[in-house]
PDB file of N, CA, C and O in Angstrom:
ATOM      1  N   UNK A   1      -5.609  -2.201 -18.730  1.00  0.00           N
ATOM      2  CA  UNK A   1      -5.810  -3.210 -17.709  1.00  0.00           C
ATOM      3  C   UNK A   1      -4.488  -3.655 -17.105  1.00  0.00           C
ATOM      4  O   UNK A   1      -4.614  -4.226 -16.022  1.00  0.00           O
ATOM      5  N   UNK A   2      -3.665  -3.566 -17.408  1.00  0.00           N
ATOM      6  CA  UNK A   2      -1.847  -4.004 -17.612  1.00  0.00           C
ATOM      7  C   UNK A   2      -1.730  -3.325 -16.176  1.00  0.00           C
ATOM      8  O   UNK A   2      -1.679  -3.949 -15.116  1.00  0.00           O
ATOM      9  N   UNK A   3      -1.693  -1.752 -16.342  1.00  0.00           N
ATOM     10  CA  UNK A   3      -1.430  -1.150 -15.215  1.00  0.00           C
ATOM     11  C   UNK A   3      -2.125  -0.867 -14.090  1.00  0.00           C
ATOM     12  O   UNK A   3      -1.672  -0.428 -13.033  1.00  0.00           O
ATOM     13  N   UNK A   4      -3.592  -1.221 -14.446  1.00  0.00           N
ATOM     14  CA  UNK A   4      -4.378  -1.648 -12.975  1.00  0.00           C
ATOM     15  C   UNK A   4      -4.219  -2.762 -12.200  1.00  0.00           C
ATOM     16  O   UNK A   4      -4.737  -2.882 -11.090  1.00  0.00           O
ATOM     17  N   UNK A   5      -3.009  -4.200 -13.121  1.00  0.00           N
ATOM     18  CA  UNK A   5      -2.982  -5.019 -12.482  1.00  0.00           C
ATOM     19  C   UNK A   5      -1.246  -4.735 -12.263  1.00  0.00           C
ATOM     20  O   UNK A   5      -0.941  -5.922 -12.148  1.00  0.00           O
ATOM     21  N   UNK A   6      -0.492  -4.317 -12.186  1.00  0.00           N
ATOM     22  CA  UNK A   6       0.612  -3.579 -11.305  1.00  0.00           C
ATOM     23  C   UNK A   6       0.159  -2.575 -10.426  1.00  0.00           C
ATOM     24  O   UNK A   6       1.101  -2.012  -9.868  1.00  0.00           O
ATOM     25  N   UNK A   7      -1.266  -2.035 -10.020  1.00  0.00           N
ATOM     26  CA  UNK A   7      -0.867  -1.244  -9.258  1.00  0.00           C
ATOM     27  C   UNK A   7      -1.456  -1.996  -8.297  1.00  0.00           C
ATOM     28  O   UNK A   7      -1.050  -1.744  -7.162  1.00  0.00           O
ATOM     29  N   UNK A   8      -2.600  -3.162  -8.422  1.00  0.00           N
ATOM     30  CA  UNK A   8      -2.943  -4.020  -7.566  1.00  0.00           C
ATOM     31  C   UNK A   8      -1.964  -5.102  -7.535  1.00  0.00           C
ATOM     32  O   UNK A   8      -2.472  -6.004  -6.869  1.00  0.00           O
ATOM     33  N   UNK A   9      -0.908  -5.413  -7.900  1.00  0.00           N
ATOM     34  CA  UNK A   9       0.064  -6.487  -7.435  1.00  0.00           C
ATOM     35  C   UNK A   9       0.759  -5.430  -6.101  1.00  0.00           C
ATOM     36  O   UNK A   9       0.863  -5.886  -4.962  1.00  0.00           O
ATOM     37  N   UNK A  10       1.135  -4.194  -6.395  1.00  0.00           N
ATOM     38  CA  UNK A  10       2.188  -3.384  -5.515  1.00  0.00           C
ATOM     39  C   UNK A  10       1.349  -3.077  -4.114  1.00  0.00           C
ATOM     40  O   UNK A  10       1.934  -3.082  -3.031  1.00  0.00           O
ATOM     41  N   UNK A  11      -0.212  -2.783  -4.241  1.00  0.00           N
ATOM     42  CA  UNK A  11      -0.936  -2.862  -3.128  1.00  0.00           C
ATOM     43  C   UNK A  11      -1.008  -4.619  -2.220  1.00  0.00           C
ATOM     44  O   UNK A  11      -1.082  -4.825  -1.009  1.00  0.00           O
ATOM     45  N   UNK A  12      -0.965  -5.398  -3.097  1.00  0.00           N
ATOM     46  CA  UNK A  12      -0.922  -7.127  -2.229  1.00  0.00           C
ATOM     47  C   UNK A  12       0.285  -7.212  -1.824  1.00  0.00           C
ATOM     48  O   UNK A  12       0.410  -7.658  -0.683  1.00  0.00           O
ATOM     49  N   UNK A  13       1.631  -6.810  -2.616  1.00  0.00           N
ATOM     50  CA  UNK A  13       2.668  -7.426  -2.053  1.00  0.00           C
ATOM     51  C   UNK A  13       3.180  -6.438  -0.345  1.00  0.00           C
ATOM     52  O   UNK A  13       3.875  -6.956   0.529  1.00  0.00           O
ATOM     53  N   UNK A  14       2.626  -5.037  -0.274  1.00  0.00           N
ATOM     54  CA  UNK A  14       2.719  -4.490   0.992  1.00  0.00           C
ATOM     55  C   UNK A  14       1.836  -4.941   2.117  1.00  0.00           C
ATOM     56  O   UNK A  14       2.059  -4.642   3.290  1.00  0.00           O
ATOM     57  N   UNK A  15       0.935  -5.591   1.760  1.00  0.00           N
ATOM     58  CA  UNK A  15      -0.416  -6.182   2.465  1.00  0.00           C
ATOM     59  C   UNK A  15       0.483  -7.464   2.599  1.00  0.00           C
ATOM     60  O   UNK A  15       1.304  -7.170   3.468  1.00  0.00           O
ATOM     61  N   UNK A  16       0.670  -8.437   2.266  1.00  0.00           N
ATOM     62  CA  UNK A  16       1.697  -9.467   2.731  1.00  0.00           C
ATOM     63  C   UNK A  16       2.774  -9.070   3.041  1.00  0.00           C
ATOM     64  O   UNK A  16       2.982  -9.574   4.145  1.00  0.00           O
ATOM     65  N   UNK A  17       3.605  -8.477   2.766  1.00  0.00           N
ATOM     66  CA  UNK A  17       4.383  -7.994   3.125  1.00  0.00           C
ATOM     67  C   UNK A  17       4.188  -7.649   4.910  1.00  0.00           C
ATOM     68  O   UNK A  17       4.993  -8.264   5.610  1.00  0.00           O
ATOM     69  N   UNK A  18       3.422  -6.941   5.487  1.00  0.00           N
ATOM     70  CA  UNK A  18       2.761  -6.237   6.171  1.00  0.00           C
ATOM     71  C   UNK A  18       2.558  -7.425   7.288  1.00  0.00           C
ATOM     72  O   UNK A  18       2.993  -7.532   8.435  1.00  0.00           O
ATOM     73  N   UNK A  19       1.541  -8.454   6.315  1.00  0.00           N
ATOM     74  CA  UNK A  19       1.001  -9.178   7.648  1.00  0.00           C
ATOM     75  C   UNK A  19       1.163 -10.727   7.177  1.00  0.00           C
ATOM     76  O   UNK A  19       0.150 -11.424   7.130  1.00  0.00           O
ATOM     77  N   UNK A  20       2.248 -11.192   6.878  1.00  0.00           N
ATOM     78  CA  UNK A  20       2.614 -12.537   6.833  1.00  0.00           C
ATOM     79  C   UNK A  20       4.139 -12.461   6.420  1.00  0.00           C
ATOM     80  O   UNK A  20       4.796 -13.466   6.691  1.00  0.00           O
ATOM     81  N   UNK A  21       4.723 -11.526   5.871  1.00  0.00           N
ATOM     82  CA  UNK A  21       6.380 -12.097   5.920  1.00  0.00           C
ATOM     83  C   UNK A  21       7.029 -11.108   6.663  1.00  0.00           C
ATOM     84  O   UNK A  21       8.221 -11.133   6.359  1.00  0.00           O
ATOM     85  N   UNK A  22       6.795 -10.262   7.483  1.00  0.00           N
ATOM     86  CA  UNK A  22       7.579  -9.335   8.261  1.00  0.00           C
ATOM     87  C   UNK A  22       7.288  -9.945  10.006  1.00  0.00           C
ATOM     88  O   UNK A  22       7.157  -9.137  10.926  1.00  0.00           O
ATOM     89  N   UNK A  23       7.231 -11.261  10.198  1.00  0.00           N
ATOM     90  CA  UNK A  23       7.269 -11.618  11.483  1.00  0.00           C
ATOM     91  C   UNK A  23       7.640 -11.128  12.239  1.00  0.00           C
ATOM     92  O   UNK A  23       6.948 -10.656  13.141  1.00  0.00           O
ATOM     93  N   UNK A  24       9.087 -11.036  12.152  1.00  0.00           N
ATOM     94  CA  UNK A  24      10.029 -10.422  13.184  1.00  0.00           C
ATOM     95  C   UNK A  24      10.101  -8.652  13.203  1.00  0.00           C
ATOM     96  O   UNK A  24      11.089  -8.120  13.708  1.00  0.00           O
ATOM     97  N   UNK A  25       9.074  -7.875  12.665  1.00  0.00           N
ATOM     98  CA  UNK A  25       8.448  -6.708  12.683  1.00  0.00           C
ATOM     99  C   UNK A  25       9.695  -5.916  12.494  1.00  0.00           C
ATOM    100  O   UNK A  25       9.736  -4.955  13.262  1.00  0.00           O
ATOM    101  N   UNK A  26      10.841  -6.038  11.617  1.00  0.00           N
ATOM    102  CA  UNK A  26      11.705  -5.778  11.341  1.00  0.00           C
ATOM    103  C   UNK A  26      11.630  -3.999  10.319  1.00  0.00           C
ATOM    104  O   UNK A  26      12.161  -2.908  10.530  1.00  0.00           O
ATOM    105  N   UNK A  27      10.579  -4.581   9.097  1.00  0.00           N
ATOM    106  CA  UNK A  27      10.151  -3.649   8.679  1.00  0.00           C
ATOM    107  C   UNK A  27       9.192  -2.402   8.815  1.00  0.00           C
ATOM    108  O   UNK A  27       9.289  -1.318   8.239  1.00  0.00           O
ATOM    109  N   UNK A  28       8.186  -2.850   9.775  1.00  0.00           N
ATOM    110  CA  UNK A  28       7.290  -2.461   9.890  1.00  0.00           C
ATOM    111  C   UNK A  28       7.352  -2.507  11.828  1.00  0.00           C
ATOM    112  O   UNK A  28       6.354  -2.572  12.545  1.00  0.00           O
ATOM    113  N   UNK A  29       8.467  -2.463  12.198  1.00  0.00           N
ATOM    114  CA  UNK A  29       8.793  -1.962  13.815  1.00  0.00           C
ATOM    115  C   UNK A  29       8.075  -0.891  14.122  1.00  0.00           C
ATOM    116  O   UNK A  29       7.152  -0.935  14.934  1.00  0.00           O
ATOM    117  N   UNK A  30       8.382   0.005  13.592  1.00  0.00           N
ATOM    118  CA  UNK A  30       8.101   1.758  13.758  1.00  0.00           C
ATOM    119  C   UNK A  30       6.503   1.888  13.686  1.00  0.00           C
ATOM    120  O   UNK A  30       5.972   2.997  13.743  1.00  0.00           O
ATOM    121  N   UNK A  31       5.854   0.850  13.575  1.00  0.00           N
ATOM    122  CA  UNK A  31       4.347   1.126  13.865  1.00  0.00           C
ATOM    123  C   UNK A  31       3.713   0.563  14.970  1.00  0.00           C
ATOM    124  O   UNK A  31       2.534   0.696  15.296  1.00  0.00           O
ATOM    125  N   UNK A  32       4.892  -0.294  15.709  1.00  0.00           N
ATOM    126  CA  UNK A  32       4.449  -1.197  16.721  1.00  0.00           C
ATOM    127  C   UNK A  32       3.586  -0.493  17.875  1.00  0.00           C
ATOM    128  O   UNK A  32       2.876  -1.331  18.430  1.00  0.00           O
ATOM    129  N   UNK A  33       3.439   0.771  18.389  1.00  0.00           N
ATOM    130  CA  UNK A  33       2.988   1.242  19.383  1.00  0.00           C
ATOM    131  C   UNK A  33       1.522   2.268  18.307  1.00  0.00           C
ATOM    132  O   UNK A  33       1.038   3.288  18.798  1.00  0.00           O
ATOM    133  N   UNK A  34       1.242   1.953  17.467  1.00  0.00           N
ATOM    134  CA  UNK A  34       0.118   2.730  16.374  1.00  0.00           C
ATOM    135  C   UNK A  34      -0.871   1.883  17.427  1.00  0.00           C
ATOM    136  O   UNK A  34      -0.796   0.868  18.119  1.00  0.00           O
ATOM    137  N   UNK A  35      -1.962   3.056  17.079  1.00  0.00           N
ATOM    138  CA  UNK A  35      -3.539   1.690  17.171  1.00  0.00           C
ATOM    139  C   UNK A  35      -3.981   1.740  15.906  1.00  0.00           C
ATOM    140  O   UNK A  35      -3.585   2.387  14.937  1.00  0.00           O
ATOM    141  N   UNK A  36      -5.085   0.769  16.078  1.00  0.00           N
ATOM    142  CA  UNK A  36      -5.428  -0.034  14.942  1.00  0.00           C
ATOM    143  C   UNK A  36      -5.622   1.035  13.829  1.00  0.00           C
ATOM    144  O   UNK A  36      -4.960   1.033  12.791  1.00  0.00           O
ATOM    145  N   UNK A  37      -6.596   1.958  14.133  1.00  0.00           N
ATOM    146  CA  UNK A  37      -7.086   3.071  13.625  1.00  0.00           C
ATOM    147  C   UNK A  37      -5.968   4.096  12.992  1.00  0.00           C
ATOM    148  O   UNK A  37      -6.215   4.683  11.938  1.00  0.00           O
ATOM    149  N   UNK A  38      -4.631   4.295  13.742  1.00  0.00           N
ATOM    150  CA  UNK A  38      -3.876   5.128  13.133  1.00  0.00           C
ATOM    151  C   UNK A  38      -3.202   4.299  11.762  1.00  0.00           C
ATOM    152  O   UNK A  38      -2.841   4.879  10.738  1.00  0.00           O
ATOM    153  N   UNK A  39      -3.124   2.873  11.982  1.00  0.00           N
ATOM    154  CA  UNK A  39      -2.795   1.912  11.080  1.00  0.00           C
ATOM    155  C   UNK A  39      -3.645   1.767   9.870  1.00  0.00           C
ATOM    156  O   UNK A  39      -3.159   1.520   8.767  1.00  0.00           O
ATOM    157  N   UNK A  40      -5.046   1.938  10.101  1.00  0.00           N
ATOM    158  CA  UNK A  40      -5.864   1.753   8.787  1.00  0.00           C
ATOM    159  C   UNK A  40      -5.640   3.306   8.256  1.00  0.00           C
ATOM    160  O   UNK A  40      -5.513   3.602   7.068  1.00  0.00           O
ATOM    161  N   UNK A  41      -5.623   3.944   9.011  1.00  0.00           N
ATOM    162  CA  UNK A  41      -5.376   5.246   8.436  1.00  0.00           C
ATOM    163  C   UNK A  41      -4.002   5.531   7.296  1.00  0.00           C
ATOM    164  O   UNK A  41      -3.905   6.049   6.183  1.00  0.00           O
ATOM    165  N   UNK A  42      -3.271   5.031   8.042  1.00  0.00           N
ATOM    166  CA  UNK A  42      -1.556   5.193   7.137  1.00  0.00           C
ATOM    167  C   UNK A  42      -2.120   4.437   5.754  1.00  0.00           C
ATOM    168  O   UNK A  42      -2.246   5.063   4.702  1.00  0.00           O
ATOM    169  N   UNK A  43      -2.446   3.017   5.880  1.00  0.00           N
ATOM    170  CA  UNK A  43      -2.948   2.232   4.483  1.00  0.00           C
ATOM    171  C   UNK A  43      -3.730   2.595   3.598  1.00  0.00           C
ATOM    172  O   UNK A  43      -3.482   2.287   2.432  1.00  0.00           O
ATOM    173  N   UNK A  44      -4.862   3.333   3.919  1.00  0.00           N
ATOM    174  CA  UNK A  44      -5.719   4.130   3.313  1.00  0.00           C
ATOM    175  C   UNK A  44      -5.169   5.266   2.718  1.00  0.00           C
ATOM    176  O   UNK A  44      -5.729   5.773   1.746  1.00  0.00           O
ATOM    177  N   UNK A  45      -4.318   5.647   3.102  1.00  0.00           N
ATOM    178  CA  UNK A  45      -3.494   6.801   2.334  1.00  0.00           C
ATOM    179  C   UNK A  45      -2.830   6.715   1.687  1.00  0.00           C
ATOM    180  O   UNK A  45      -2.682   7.594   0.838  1.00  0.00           O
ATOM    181  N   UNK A  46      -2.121   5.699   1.722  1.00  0.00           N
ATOM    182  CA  UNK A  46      -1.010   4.641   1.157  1.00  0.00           C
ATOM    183  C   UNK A  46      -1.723   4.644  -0.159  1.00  0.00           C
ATOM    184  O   UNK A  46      -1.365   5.222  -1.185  1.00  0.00           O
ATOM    185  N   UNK A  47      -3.061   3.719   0.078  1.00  0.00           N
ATOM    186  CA  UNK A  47      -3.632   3.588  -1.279  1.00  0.00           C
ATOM    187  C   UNK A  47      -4.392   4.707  -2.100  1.00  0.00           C
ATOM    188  O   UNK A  47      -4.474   4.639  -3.326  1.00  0.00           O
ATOM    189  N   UNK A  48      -4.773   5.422  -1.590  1.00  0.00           N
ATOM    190  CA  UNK A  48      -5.181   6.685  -2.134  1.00  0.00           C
ATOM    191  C   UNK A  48      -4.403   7.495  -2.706  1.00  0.00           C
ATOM    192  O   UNK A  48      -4.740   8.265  -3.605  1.00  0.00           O
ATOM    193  N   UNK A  49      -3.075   7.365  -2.137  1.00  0.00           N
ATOM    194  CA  UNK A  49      -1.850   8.138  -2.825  1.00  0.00           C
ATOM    195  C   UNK A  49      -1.500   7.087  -4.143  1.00  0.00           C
ATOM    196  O   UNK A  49      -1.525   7.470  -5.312  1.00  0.00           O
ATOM    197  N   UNK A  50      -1.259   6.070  -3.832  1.00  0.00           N
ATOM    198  CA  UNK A  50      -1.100   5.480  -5.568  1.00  0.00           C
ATOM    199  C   UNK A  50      -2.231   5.165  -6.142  1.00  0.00           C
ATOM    200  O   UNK A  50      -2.042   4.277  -6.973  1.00  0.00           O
ATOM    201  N   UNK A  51      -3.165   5.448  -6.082  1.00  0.00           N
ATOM    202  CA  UNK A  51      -4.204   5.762  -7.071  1.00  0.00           C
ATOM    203  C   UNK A  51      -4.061   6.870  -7.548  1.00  0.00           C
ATOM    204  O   UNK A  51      -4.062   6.888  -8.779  1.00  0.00           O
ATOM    205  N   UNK A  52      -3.906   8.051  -6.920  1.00  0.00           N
ATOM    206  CA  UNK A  52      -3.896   9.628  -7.450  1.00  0.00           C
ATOM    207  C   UNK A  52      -2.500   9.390  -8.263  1.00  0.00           C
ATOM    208  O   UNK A  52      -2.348  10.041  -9.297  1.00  0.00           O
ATOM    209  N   UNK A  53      -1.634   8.631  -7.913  1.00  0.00           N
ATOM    210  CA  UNK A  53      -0.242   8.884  -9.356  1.00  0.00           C
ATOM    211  C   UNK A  53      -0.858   8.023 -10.316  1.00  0.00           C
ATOM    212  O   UNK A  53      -1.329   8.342 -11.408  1.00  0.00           O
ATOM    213  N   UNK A  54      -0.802   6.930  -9.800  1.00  0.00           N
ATOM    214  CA  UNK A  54      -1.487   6.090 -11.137  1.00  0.00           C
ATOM    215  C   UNK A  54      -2.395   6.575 -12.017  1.00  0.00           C
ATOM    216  O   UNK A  54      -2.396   6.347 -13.227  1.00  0.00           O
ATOM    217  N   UNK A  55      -3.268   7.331 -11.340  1.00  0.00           N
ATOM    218  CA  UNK A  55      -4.593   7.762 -12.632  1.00  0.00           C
ATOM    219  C   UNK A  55      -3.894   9.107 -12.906  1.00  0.00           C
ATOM    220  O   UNK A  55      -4.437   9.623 -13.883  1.00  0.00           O
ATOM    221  N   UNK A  56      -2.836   9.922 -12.390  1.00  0.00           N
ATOM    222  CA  UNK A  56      -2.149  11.217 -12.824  1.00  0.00           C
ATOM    223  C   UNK A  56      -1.260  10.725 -13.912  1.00  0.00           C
ATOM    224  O   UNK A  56      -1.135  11.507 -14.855  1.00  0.00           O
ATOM    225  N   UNK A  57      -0.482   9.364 -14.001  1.00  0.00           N
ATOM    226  CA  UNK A  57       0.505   9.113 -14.781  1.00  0.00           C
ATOM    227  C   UNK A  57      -0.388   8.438 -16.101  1.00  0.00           C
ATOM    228  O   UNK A  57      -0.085   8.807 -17.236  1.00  0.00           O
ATOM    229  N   UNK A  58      -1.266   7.648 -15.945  1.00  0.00           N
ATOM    230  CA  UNK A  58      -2.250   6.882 -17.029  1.00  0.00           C
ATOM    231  C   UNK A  58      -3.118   8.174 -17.614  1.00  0.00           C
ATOM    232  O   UNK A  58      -3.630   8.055 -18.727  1.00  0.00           O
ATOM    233  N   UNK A  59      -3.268   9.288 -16.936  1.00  0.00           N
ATOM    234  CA  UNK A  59      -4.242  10.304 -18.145  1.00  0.00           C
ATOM    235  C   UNK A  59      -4.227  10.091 -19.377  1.00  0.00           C
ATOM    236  O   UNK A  59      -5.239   9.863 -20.039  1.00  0.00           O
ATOM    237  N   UNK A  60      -2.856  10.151 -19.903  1.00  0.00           N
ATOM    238  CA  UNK A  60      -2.403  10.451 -21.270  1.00  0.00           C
ATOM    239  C   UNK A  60      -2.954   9.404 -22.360  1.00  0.00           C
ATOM    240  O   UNK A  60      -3.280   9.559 -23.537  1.00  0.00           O
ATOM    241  N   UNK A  61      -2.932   8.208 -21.462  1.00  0.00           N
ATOM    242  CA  UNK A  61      -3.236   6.866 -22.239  1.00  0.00           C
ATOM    243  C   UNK A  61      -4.965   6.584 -22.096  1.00  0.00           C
ATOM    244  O   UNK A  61      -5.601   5.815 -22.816  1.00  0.00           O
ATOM    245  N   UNK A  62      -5.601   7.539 -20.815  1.00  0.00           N
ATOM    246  CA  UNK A  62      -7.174   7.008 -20.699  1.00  0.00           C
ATOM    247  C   UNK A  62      -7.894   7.607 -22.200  1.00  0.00           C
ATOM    248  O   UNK A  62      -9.080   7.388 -22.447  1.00  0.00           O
TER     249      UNK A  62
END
């Protein structure tokens, strides 16, 4: 449970990250001209990709 709740802290803090402390779009500039859709797309992958390490790196321990 330890590491399902680090891999859901690392998914919230890019999600805030994302859309309440990067105001000045400093970090997240380079997506400014995305639409919405290419945007849910990048996140969705985002998270799908650390799920596939996470459950690749936790095998040993499931």
């Amino acid at each position: 449970m330890g590491a399902f709740s680090a891999f859901l802290l690392i998914i919230v803090a890019v999600v805030v990250d994302f859309f309440w402390i990067d105001v000045d779009r400093k970090r997240w500039g380079w997506m400014k001209n995305w639409s919405k859709f290419n945007k849910v797309l990048f996140f969705s992958g985002f998270i799908a990709v650390s799920l596939i390490i996470y459950v690749g790196v936790s095998l040993e321990y499931l």
